[in-house]
C-alpha angles and dihedrals in degrees: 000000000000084000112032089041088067133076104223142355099271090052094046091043087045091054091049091055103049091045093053091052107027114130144165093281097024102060119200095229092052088049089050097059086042092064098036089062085046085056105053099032096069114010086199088085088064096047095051083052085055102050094042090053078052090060100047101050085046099056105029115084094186086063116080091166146044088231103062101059085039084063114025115012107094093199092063092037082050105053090051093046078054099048097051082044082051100054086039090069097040084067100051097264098121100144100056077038089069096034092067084038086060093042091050086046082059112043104031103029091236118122115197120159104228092234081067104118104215123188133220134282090016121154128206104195115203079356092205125135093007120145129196120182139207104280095030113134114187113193126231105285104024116160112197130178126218127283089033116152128205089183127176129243118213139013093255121115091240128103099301096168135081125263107222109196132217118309099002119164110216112198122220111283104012123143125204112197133193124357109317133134136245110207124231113270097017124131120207125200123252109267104019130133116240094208094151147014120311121193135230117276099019141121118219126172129163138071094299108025121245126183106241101170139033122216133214116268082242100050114107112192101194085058090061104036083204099159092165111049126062101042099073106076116211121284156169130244 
């Protein structure tokens, strides 16, 4: 019923939020006209939703339907309460904009600060434990596991976050820390630092991370989701 009772995606995805964060001073009435403007007011938003169920449906092999992240998984919940908190903060309402950040924090286990520019078709797989902080900027097709971290360096006003380019593969557990920049196409191993650059097309693994492989121009990890091969270099016995 949470989906036949509604007109269209962006109603139905609006109802799901606001049930999920709801509180006593957050009603859900009030949420779900919140998203709903959100909504209408720039139909992107929708089509990002779109494009990240794609990806998940694509890339987990543990979801067979679009219903069932629309409705149970908290990484995906969680990148669309993001995106309307998002666009809350782009038009000057940056209080009511944290407020829904705290709530998803909350809920969802899942802590991204609403300045936090997200690109389309990304994936947060488990979703528990990720940050994402202010600067941080995260590419289209993105897959990230849970516990990542996209941390800040410093105490300046500047860009303090990383820049995570186009069809990166974040292992459980990896933290990438200041403003440094991930490379489109890379895969990095569950549980490594990101303390410098990284360039497009590697694989890097370790505290802190070193490229150990280098990919083909054509390879795309998140198509994939290979978090095992690839980070244990060839050896003899």
């Amino acid at each position: 019923m949470t989906v036949i009772m509604h007109s269209s995606l962006q109603r139905s995805l609006a109802f799901i939020l606001a049930n999920k964060l709801q509180s006593s001073t957050l009603l859900g009435t009030q949420l779900t006209r919140l998203f709903v403007e959100a909504y209408e007011d720039d139909p992107s938003l929708v089509e990002a939703a779109v494009a990240d169920l794609q990806a998940v449906v694509e890339r987990d092999p543990a979801c067979d339907t679009y219903v069932k992240p629309l409705l149970f998984f908290k990484g995906f919940q969680a990148i669309q309460a993001h995106r309307v908190g998002h666009w809350m903060w782009m038009r000057g309402r940056k209080a009511l904009a944290v407020a829904l950040q705290s709530r998803m924090s909350e809920v969802f286990g899942v802590d991204i600060h609403p300045a936090a520019r997200i690109g389309w078709g990304v994936m947060m797989d488990h979703a528990t434990g990720i940050v994402i902080g202010e600067t941080a900027i995260v590419g289209d097709n993105v897959s990230m596991l849970h516990h990542v971290t996209l941390g800040g360096s410093g105490t300046g006003k500047g860009v303090r976050h990383p820049v995570v380019g186009n069809g990166v593969l974040l292992g459980a557990g990896v933290s990438v820390l200041g403003p440094v920049v991930i490379g489109h196409c890379s895969k990095i191993g569950a549980g490594s630092v990101v303390a410098t650059d990284l360039p497009p097309h590697v694989v890097a693994v370790g505290v802190p991370a070193k490229v150990i492989k280098r990919l083909d121009e054509f390879d795309e990890p998140v198509k994939q989701m290979d978090q095992v091969s690839g980070f244990i270099l060839d050896f003899m016995i």
